[in-house]
N, C-alpha and C positions, 0 to 999 in steps of 0.2 A: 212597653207601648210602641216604640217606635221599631224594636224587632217586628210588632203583628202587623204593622202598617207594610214594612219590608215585602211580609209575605204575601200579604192583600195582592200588594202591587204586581209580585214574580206570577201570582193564579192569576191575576185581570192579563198579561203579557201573554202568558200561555196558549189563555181564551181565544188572544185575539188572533194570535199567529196558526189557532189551531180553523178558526173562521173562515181563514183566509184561505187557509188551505186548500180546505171544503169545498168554498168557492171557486180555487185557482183548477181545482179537480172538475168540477160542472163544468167550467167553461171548455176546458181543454175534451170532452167529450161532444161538445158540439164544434167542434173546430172539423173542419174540412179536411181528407188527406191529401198533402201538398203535390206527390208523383202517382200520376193516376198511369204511368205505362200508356198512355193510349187508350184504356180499356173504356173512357167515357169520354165520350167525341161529340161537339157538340153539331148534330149531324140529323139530318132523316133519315128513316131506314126507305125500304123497298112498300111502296104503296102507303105510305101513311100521312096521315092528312095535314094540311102544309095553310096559316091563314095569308103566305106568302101572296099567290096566284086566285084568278078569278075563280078558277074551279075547286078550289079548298083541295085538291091534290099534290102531293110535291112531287111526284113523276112527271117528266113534260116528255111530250112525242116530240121523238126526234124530227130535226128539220124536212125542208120537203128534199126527195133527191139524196140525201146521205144512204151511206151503204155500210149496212149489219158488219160486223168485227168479222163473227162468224156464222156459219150455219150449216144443214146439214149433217153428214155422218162425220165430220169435222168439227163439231160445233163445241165438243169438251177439250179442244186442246189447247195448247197456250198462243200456238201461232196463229190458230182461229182462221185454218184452211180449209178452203170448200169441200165438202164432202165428192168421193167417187163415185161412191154407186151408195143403193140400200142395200143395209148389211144385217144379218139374221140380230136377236136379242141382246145387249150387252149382256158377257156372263158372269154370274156371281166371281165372288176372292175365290183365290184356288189356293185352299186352306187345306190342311191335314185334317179329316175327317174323323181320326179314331184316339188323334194325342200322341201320336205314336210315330209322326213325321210320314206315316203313307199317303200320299197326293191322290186327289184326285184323278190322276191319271192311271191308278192302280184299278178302275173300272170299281168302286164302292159303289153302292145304292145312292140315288141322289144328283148324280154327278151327271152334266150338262156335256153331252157328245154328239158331235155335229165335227162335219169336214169343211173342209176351206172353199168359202162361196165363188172365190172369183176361180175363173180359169187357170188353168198354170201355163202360162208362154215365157216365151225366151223373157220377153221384155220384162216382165215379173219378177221371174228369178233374176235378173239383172239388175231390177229397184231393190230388191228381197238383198241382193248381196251386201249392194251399196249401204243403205241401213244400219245390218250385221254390222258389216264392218264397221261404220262408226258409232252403235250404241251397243255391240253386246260383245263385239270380239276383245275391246279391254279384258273383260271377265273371261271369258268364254272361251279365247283363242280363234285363230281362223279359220281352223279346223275343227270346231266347237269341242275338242277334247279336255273344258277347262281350265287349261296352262295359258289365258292370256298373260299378259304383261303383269296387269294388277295381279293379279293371283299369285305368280312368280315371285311378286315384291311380299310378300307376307297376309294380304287380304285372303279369307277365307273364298279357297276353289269351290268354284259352279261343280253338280255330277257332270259328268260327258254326256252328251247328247247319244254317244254311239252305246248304250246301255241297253237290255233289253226291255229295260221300265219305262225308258224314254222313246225306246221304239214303237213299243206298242201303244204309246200315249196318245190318246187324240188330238187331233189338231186344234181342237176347242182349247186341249190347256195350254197348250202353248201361248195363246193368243191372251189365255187367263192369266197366265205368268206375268208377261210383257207388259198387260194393262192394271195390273192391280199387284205386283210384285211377289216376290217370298225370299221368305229367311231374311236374308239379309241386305237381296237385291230390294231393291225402290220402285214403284211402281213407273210404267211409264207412259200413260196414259194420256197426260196432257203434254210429255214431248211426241208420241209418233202417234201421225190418224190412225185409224182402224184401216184404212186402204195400206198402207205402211206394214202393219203388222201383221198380215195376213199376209204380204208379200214377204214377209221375215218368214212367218211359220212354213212358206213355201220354199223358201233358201235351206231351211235347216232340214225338210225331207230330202231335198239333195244333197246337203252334207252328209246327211245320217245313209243316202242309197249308197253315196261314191264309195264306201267304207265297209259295205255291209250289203253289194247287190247279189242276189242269185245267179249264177252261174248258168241256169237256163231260158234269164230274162234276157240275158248276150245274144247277139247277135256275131258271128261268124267274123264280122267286120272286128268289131267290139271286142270278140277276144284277140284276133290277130295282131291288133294296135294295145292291146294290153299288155301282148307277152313283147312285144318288139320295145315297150317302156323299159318291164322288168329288165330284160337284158342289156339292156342301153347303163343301167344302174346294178351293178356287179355286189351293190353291198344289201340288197335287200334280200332277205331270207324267204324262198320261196318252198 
């Protein structure tokens, strides 16, 4: 008798720890998760209704007199600098068209070709170098042969600009590169304006002519002070 009683007791324990359980499981499904990352802010988005302000909107107009971050052909970049001029279409990613690594600049069907809007002056190629030099020549070299610095240390080299693929490439992919990346370079788009990068793509057809000009684009001048270089430098192979 007091054995059945034993067992009564050990099944009502069981029952109850098994209750508890059940229930310790419910609760814990309604429970909140404690590290939301940021991902739920408690915040308004962009145009959504606010019982905040008179006009049930949470966007308030900026003050009177305050002046825009940015605007313009300027207006997508981080420093939020006034645009220069109006600049033709932003153009698509300059993506490999076929899977196969051929660019856009290999002239495929599809592909957005246009030459560089603004004029080319001294002044230009002179913003155009300035640039270079400090966003592309780490990679790329000074001579855009890509043997800059990074490349040298182990980073996967840029092609050289002085290629025939890259010769014939238009100016539009240049400009596609710079603003929207590849491989493994990063887009740069919200660091240089579009007045910026168009004065780059116009640096790099002067790097790519110093290297690679015809011989009857010379002028008589031009050759005389070329070979009076060469000879000056005894180790170059002419």
């Amino acid at each position: 008798m007091k054995r059945r009683h034993v067992l009564a007791f050990c099944l009502q324990e069981k029952r109850s720890r098994l209750i508890v359980l059940v229930a310790a499981l419910f609760a814990l499904t309604g429970c909140e998760q404690a590290m939301h990352d940021m991902y739920a802010q408690p915040k308004y988005k962009p145009l959504e209704p606010s019982p905040l302000f008179a006009d049930g909107t949470s966007a308030r107009t900026p003050p009177p007199g305050s002046v825009p971050m940015a605007q313009g052909a300027a207006a997508d970049t981080a420093s939020g600098r006034r645009g220069h001029i109006t600049l033709p279409p932003e153009p698509g990613p300059a993506l490999p068209l076929d899977g196969q690594g051929r660019s856009l600049a290999q002239g495929e069907a599809g592909e957005r070709r246009y030459a560089n809007p603004l004029p080319v002056t001294l002044a230009l190629l002179q913003r155009g170098q300035q640039r270079f030099d400090i966003y592309c020549a780490p990679c790329h070299g000074r001579s855009g042969d890509g043997d800059g610095m990074i490349a040298r240390r182990g980073f996967p080299a840029p092609p050289s600009y002085h290629t025939d693929r890259l010769r014939n490439a238009p100016d539009s992919h240049f400009y596609q590169v710079i603003s929207n990346g590849y491989g493994v370079m990063y887009p740069y788009a919200d660091r240089i304006d579009p007045h910026d990068r168009w004065a780059i793509v116009a640096y790099i057809r002067a790097l790519q002519l110093s290297q690679h000009a015809p011989r009857g684009r010379l002028t008589p001048q031009d050759l005389a002070r070329l070979s009076d270089a060469l000879s000056a430098r005894p180790e170059v192979h002419r």
